[in-house]
C-alpha positions in Angstrom: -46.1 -6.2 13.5 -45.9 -2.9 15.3 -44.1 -4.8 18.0 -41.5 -6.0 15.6 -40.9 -2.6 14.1 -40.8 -0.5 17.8 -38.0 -3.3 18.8 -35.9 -2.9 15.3 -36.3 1.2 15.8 -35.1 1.3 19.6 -32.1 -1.4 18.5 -31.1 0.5 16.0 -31.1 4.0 18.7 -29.2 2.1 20.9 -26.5 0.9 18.5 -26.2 4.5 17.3 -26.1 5.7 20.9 -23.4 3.5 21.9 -21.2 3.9 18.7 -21.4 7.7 19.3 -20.1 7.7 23.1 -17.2 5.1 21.7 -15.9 7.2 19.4 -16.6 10.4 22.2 -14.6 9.1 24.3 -12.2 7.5 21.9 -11.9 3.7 22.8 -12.2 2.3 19.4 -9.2 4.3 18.0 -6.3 2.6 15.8 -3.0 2.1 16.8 -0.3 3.5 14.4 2.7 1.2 13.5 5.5 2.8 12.6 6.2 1.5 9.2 9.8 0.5 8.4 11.9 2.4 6.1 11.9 1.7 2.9 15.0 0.3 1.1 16.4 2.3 -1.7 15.3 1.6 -4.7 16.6 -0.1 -7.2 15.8 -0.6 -11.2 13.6 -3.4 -11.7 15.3 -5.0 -15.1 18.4 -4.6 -16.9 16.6 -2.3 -19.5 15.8 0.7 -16.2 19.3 0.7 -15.0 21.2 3.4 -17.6 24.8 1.7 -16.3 24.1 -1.3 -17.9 22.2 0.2 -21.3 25.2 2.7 -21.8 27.8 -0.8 -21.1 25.4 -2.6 -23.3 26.1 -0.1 -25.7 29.4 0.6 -25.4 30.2 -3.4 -26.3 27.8 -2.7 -29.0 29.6 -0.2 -30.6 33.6 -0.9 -29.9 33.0 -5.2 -29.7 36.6 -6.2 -28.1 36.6 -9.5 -30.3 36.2 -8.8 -34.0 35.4 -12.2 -34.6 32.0 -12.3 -32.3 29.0 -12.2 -33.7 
């Protein structure tokens, strides 16, 4: 059993050891992508864009045929 242990203990040293000079010595950094540009944004529905709610309103209030419902 002691055996066992002593084996998991000097594993574990040596994964931590090598981890350690990786990172040292910087091998295992990321690579940045440059991220495309985002497009402008735009409203989602008909009820975020104001041109359309103050149109919407407008034809609410001034209705060019009287006899529309």
């Amino acid at each position: 059993m002691l055996k066992v242990l002593l084996v998991v203990v000097l594993f574990a040293v040596a994964t931590y050891s090598l981890i350690r000079v990786i990172e040292r010595r910087g091998v295992a950094r990321p690579v940045r992508r440059r991220s495309k540009p985002r497009p402008e944004q735009r409203p989602v529905a008909p009820d975020d864009d104001d041109d359309f709610l103050r149109d919407l309103d407008q034809r609410h209030r001034f209705p060019e045929d009287p006899d529309a419902p």
